[in-house]
C-alpha positions in Angstrom: 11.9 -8.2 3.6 12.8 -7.9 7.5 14.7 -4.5 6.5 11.7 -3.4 5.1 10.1 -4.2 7.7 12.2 -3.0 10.8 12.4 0.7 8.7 8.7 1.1 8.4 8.5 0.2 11.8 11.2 2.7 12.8 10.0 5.1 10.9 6.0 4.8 12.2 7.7 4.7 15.8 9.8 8.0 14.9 6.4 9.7 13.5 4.4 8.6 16.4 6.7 10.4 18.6 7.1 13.8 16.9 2.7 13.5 16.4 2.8 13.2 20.5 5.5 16.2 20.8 3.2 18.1 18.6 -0.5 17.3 20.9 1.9 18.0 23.4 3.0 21.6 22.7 -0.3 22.3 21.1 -1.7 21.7 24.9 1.0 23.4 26.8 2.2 20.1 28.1 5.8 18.7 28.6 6.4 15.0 27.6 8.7 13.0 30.1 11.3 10.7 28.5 8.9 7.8 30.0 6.0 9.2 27.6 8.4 9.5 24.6 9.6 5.7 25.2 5.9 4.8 25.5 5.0 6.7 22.1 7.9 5.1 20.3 6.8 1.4 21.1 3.0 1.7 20.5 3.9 3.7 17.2 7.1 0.9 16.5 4.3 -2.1 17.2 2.0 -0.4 15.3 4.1 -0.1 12.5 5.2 -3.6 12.7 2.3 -5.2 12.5 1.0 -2.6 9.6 -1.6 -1.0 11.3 -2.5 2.4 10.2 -3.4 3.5 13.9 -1.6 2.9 17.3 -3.1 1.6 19.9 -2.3 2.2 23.5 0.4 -0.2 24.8 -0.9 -1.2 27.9 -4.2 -1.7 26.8 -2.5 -4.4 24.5 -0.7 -5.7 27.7 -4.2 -6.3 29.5 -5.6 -7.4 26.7 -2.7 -10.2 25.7 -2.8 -10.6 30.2 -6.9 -11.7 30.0 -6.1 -14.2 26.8 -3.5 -15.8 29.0 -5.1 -16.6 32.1 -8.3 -17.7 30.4 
């Protein structure tokens, strides 16, 4: 079940980064090895937790930051 899991994860982390390379180019834009880490991790959360869409990771920080100190 974890293996699963972790390659679905992997794989939606993997896909996530090759859709951003892909809105890159399409927009003449370079992505920095910062964006491509940032793409892997929304798209390896994403696919963790089975969501069919990524959301942006540090709107997931802020959001999980505003539970806390309530």
């Amino acid at each position: 079940m974890l293996s699963w899991k972790l390659m679905n994860a992997t794989e939606r982390a993997c896909r996530n980064v090759c859709e951003g390379e892909e809105v890159a180019f399409h927009y003449n834009d370079t992505l920095s090895r910062f964006d491509r880490l940032r793409l892997w991790t929304e798209g390896f959360i994403a696919g963790w937790l089975q969501e069919e869409e990524c959301r942006p990771l540090l709107g997931q920080i802020n959001r999980f930051w505003r539970r806390k100190s309530r």
